[in-house]
Structures are given as C-alpha cells and as structure tokens.
N, CA, C and O atoms as a CHARMM CRD file, in Angstrom:
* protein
*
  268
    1    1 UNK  N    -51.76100  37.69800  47.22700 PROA 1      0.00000
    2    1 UNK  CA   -51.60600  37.98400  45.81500 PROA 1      0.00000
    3    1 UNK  C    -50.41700  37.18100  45.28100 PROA 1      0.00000
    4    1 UNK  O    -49.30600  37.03600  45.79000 PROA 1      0.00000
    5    2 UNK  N    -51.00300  36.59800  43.91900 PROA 2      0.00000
    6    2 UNK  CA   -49.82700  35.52100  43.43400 PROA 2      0.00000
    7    2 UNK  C    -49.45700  36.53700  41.93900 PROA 2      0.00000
    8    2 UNK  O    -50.27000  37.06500  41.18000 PROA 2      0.00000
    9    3 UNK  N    -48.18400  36.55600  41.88700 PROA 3      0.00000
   10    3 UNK  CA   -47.93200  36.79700  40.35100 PROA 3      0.00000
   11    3 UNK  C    -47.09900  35.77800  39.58400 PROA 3      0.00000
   12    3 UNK  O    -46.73000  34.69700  40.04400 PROA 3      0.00000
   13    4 UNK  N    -46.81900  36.29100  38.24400 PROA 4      0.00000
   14    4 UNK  CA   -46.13800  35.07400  37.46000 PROA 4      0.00000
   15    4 UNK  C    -45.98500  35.78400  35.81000 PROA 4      0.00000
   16    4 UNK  O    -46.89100  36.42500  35.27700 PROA 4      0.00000
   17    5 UNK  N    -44.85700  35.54800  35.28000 PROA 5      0.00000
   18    5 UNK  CA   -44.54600  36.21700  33.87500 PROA 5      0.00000
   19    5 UNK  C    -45.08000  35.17300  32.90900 PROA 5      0.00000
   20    5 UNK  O    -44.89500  33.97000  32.72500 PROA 5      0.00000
   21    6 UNK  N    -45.72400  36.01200  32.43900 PROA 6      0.00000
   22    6 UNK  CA   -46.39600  35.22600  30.98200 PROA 6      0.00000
   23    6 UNK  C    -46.70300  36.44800  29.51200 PROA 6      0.00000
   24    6 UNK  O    -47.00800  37.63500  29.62700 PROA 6      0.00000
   25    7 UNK  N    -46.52300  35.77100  28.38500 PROA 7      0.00000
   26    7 UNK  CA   -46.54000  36.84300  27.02600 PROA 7      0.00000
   27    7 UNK  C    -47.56400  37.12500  26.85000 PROA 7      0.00000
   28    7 UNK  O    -48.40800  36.34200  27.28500 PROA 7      0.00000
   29    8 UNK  N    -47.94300  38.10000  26.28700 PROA 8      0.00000
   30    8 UNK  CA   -49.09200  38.45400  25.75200 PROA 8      0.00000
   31    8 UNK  C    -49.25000  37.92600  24.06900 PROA 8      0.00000
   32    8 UNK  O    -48.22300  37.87400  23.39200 PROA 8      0.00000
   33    9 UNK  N    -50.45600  37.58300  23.51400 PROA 9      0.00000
   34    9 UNK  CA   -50.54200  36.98400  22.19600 PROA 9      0.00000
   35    9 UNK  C    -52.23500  37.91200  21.39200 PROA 9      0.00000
   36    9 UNK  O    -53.36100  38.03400  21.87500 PROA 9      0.00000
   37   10 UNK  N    -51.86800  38.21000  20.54200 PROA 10     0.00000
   38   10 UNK  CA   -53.10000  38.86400  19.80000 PROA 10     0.00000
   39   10 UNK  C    -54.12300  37.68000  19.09900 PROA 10     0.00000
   40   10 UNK  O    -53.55100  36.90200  18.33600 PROA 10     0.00000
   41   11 UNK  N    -55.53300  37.49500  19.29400 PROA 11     0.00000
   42   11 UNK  CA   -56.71600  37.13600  19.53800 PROA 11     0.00000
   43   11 UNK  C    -57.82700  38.18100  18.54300 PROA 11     0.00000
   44   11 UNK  O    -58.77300  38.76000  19.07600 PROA 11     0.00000
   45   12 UNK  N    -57.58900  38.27300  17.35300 PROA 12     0.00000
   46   12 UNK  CA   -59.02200  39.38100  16.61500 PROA 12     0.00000
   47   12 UNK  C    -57.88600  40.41700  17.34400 PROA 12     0.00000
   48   12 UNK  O    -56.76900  40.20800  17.81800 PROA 12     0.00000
   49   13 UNK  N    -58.70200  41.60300  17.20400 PROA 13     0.00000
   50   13 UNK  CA   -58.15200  42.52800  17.76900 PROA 13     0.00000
   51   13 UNK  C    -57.98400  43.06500  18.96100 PROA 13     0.00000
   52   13 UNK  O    -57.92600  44.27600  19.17600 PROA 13     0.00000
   53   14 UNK  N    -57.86100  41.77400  20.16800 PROA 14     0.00000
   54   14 UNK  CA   -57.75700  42.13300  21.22300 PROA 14     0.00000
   55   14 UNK  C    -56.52000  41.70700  21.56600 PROA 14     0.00000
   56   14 UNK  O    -56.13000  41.02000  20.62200 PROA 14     0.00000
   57   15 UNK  N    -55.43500  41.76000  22.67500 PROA 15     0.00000
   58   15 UNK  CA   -54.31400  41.20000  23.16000 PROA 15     0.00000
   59   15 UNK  C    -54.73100  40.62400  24.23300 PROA 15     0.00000
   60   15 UNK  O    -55.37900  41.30600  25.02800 PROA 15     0.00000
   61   16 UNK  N    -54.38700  38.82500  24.60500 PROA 16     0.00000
   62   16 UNK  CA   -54.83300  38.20600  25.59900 PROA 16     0.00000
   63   16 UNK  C    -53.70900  37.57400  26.09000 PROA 16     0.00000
   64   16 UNK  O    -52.81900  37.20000  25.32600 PROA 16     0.00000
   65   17 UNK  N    -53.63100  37.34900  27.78500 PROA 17     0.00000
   66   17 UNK  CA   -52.38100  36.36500  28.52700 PROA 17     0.00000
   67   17 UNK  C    -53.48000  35.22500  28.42900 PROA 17     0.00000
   68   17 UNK  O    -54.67700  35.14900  28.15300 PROA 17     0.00000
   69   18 UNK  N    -52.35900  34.30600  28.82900 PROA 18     0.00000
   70   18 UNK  CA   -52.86100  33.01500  29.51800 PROA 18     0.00000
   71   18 UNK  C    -52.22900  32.81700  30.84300 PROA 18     0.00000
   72   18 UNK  O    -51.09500  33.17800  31.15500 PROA 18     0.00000
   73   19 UNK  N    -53.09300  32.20300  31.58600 PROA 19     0.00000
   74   19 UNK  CA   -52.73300  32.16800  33.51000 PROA 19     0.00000
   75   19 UNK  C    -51.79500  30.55200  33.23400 PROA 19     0.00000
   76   19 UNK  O    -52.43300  29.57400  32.84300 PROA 19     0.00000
   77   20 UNK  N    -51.03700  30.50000  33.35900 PROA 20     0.00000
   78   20 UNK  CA   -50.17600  28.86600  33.91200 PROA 20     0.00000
   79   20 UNK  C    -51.36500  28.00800  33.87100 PROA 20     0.00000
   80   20 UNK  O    -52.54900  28.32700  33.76100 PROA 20     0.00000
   81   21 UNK  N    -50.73200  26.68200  33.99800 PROA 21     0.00000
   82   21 UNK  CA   -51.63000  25.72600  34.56400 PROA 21     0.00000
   83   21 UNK  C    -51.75300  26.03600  36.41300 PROA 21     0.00000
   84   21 UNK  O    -52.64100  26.42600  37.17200 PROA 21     0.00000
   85   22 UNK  N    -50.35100  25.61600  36.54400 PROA 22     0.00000
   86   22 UNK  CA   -50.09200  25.54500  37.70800 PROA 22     0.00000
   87   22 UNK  C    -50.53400  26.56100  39.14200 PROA 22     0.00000
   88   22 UNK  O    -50.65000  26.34600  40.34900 PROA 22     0.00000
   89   23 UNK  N    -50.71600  27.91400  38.11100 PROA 23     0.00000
   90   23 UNK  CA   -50.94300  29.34600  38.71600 PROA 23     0.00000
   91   23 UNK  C    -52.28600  29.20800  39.16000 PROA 23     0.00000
   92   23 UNK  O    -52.66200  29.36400  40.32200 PROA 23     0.00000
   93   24 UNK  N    -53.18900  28.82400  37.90800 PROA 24     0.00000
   94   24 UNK  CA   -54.93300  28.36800  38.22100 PROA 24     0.00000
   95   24 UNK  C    -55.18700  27.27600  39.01300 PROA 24     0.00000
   96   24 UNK  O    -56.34000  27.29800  39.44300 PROA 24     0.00000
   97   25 UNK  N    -54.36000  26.06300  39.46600 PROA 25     0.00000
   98   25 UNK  CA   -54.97400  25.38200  40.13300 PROA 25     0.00000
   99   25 UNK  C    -54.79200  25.30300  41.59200 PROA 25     0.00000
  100   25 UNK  O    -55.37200  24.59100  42.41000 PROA 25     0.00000
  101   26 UNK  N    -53.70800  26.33100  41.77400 PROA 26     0.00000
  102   26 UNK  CA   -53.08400  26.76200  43.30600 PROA 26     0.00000
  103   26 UNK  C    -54.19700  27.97700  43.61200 PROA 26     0.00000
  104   26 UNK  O    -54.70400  27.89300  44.73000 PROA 26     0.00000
  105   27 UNK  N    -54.63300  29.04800  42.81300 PROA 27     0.00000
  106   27 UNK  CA   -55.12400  29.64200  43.52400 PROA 27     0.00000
  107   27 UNK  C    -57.08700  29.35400  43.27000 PROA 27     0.00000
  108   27 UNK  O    -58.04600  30.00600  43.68300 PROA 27     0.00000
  109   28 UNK  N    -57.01800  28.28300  42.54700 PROA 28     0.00000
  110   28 UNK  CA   -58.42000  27.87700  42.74000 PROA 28     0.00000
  111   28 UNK  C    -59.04000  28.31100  40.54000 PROA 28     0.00000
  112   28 UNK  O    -59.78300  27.54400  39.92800 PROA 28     0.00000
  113   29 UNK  N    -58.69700  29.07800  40.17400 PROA 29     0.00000
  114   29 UNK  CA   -59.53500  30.14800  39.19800 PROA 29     0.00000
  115   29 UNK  C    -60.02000  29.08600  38.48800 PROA 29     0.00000
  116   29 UNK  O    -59.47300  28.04900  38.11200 PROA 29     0.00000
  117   30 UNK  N    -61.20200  29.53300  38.35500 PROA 30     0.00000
  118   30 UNK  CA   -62.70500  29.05900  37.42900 PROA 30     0.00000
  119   30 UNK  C    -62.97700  29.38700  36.25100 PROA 30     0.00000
  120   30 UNK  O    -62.90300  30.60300  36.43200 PROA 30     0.00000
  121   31 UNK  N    -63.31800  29.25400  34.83600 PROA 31     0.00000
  122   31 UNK  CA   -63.11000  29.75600  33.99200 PROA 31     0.00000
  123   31 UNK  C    -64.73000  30.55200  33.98900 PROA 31     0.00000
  124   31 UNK  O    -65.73500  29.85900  34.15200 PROA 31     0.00000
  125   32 UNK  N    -64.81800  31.92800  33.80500 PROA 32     0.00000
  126   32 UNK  CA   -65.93200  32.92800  33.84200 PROA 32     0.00000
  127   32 UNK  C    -65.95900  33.61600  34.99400 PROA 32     0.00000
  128   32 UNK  O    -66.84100  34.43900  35.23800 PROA 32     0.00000
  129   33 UNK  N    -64.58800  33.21700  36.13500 PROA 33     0.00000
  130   33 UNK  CA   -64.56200  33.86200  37.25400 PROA 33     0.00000
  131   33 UNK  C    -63.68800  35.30300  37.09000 PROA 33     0.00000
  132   33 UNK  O    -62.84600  35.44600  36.20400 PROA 33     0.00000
  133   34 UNK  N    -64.10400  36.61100  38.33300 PROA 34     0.00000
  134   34 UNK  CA   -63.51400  37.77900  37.67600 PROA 34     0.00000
  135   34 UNK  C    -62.15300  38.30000  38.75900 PROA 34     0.00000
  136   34 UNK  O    -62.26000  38.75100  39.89900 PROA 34     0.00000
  137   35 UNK  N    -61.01300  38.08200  38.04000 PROA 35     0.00000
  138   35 UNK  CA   -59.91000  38.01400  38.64400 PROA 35     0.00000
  139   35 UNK  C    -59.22700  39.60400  38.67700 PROA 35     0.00000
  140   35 UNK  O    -59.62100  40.37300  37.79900 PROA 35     0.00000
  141   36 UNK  N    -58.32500  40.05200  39.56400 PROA 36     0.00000
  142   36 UNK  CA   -57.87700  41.55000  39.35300 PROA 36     0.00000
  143   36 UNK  C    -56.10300  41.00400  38.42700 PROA 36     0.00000
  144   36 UNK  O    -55.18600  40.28500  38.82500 PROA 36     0.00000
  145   37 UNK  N    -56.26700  41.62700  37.36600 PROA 37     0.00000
  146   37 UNK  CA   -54.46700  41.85900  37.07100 PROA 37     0.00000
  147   37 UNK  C    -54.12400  43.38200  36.98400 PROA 37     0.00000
  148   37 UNK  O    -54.68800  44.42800  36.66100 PROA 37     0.00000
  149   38 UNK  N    -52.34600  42.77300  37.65100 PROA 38     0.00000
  150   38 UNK  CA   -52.11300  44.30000  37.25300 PROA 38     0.00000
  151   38 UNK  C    -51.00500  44.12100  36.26400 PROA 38     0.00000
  152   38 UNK  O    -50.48100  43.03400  36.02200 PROA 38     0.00000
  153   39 UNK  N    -50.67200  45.30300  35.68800 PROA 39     0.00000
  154   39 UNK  CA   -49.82800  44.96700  34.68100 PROA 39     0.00000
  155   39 UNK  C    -48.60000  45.97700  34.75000 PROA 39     0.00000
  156   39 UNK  O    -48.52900  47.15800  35.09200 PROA 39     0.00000
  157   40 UNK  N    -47.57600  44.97600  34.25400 PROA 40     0.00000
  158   40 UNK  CA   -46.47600  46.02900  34.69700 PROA 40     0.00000
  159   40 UNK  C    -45.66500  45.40800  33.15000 PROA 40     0.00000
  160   40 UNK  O    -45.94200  44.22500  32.95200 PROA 40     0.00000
  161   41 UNK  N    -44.94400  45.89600  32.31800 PROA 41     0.00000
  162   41 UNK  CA   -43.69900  45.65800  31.51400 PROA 41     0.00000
  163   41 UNK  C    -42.54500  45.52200  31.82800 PROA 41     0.00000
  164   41 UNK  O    -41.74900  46.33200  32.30400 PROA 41     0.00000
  165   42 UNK  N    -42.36400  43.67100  31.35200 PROA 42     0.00000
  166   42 UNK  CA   -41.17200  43.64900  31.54900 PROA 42     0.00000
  167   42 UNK  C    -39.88700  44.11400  30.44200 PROA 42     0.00000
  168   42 UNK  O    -39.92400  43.98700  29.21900 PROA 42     0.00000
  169   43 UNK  N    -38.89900  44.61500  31.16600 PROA 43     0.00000
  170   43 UNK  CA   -37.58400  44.33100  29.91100 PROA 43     0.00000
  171   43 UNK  C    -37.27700  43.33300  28.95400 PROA 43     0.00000
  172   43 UNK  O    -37.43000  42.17600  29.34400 PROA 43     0.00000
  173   44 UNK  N    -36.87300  43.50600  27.77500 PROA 44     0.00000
  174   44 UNK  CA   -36.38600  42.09500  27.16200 PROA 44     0.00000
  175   44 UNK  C    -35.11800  41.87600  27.49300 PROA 44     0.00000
  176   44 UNK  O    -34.56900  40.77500  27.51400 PROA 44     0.00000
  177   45 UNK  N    -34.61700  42.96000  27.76700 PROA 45     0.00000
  178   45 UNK  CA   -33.37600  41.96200  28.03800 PROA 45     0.00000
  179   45 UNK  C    -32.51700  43.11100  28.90100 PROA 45     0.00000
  180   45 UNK  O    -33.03300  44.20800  29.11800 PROA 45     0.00000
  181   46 UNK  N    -31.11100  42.77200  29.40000 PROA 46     0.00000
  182   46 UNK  CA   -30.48000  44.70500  30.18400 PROA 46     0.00000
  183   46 UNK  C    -29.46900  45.60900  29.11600 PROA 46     0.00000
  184   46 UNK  O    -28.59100  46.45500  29.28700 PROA 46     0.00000
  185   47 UNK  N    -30.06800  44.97600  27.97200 PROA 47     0.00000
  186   47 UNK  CA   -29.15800  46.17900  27.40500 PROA 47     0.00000
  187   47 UNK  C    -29.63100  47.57200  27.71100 PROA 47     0.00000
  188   47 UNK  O    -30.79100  47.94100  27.52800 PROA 47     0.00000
  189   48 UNK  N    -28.58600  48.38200  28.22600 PROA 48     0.00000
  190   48 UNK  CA   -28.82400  50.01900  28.34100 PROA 48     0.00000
  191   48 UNK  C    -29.52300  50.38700  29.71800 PROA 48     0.00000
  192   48 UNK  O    -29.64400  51.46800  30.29500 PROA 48     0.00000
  193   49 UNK  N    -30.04200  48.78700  30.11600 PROA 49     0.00000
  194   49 UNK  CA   -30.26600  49.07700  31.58600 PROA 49     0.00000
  195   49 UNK  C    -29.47900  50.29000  32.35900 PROA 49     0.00000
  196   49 UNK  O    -30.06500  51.26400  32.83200 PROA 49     0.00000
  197   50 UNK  N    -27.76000  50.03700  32.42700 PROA 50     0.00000
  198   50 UNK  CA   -27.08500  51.47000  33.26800 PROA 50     0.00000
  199   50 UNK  C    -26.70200  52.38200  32.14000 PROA 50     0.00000
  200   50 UNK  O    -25.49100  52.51500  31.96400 PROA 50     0.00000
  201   51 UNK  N    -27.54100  53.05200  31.32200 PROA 51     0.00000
  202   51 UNK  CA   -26.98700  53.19200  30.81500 PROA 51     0.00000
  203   51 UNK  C    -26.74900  54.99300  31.09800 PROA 51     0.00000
  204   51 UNK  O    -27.71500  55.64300  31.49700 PROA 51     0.00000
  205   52 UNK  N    -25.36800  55.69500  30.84300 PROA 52     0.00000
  206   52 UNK  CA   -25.59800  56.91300  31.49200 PROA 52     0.00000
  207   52 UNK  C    -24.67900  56.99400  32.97100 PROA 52     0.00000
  208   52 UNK  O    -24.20500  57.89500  33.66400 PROA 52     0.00000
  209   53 UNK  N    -24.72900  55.56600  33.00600 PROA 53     0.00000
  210   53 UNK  CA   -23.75100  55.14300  34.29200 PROA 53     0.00000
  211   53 UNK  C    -21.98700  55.17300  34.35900 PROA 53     0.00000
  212   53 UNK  O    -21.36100  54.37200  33.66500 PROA 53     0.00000
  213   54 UNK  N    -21.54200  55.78000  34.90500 PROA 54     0.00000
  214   54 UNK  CA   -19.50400  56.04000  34.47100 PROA 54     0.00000
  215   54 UNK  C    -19.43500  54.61000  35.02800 PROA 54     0.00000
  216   54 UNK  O    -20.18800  53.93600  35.73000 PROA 54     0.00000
  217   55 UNK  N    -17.56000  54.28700  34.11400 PROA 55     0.00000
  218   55 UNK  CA   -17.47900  53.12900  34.00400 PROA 55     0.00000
  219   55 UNK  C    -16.68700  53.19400  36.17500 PROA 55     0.00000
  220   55 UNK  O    -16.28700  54.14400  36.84900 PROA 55     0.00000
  221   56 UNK  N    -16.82600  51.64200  36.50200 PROA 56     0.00000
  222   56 UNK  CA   -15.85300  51.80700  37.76200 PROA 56     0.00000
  223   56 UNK  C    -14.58500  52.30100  37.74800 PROA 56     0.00000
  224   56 UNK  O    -13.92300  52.42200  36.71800 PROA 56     0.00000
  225   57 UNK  N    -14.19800  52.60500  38.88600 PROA 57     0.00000
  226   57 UNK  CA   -12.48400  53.39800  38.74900 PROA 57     0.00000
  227   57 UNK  C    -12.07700  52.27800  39.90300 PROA 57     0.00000
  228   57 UNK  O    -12.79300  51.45300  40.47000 PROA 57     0.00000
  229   58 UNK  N    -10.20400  52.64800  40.08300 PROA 58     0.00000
  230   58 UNK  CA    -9.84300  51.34400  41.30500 PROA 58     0.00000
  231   58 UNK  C    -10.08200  51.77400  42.32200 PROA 58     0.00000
  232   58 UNK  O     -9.31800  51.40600  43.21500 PROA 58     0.00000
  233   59 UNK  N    -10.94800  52.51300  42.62700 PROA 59     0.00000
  234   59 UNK  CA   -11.31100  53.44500  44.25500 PROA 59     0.00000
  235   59 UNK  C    -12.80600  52.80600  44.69500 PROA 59     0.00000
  236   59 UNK  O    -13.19800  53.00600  45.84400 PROA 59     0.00000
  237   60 UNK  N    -13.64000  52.02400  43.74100 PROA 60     0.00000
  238   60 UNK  CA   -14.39800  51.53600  43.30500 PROA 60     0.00000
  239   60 UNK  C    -14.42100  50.49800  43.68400 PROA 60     0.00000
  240   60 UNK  O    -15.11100  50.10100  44.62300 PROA 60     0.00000
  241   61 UNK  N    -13.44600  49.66600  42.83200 PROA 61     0.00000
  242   61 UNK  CA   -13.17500  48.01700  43.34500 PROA 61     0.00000
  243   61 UNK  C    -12.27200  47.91500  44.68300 PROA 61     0.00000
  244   61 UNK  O    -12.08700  46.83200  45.23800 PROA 61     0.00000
  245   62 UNK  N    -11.87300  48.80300  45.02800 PROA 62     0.00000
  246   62 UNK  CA   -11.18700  49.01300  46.85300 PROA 62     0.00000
  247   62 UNK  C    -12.62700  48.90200  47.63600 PROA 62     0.00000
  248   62 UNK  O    -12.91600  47.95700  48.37000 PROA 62     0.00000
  249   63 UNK  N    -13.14100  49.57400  47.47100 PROA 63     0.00000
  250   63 UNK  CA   -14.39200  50.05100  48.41500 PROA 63     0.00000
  251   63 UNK  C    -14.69400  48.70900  48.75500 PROA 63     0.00000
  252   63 UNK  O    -14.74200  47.81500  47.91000 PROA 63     0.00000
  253   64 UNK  N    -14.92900  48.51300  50.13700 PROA 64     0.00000
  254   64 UNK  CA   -16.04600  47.23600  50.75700 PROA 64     0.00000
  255   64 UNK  C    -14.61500  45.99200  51.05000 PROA 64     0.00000
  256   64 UNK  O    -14.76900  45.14700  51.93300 PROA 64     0.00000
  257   65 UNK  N    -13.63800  46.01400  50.43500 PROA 65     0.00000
  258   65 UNK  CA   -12.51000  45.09700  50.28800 PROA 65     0.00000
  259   65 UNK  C    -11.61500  45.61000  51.75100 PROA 65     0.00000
  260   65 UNK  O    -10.89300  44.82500  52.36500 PROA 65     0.00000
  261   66 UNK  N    -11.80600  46.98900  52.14000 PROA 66     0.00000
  262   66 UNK  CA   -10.52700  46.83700  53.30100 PROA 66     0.00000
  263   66 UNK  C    -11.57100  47.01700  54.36100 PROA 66     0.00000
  264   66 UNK  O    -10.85300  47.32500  55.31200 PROA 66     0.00000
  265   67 UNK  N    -12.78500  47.02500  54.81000 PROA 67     0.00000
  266   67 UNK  CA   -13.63100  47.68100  55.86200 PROA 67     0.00000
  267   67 UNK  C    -14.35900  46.53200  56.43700 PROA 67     0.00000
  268   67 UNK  O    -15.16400  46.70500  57.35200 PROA 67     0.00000
C-alpha cells in the first residue's frame, strides 16, 4: 500500500482527488481501474495541536540532560 497527500477540489456536486503523476505510474493505475482509498484528514496547520498542555518547568529541561 502506497499513500500520498493530495487536496480535494469540487467537480458538480461531487468532491474529487487527483492521484500524482508519479503515484499512477509506480503503482501501474489505469484510468476505469477500481482502486481502494482510505481517507484520513489532515491538519492545516499545529495551531492548538497541544493545546491544554502546561507550559515546561526547569525540572523539565533537566530531565534526559544528567542521565
């Protein structure tokens, strides 16, 4: 199984990806051939990623430094 990030773009009222060039000609794909995707969402970006997270303390930035 190959994956690869690509946008989604609206088509009439459907939402469609496009596969790479590069992605289709490594793993062979045919156009009318029936491929499995799975789909997962990515982040745009890490804001708020930790968010909820306490800030470090100096017991923190010690850790891993004397051991």
């Amino acid at each position: 199984m190959v994956g690869c990030l690509t946008k989604t773009r609206k088509v009439g009222g459907s939402i469609v990806v496009t596969l790479p060039k590069e992605l289709v000609e490594t793993q062979n794909i045919k156009e009318n051939q029936c491929v499995e995707i799975i789909v997962k969402k990515c982040r745009k970006n890490g804001f708020g990623m930790f968010k909820g997270m306490s800030s470090f303390t100096a017991e923190d930035e010690m850790k891993g430094q004397l051991e």
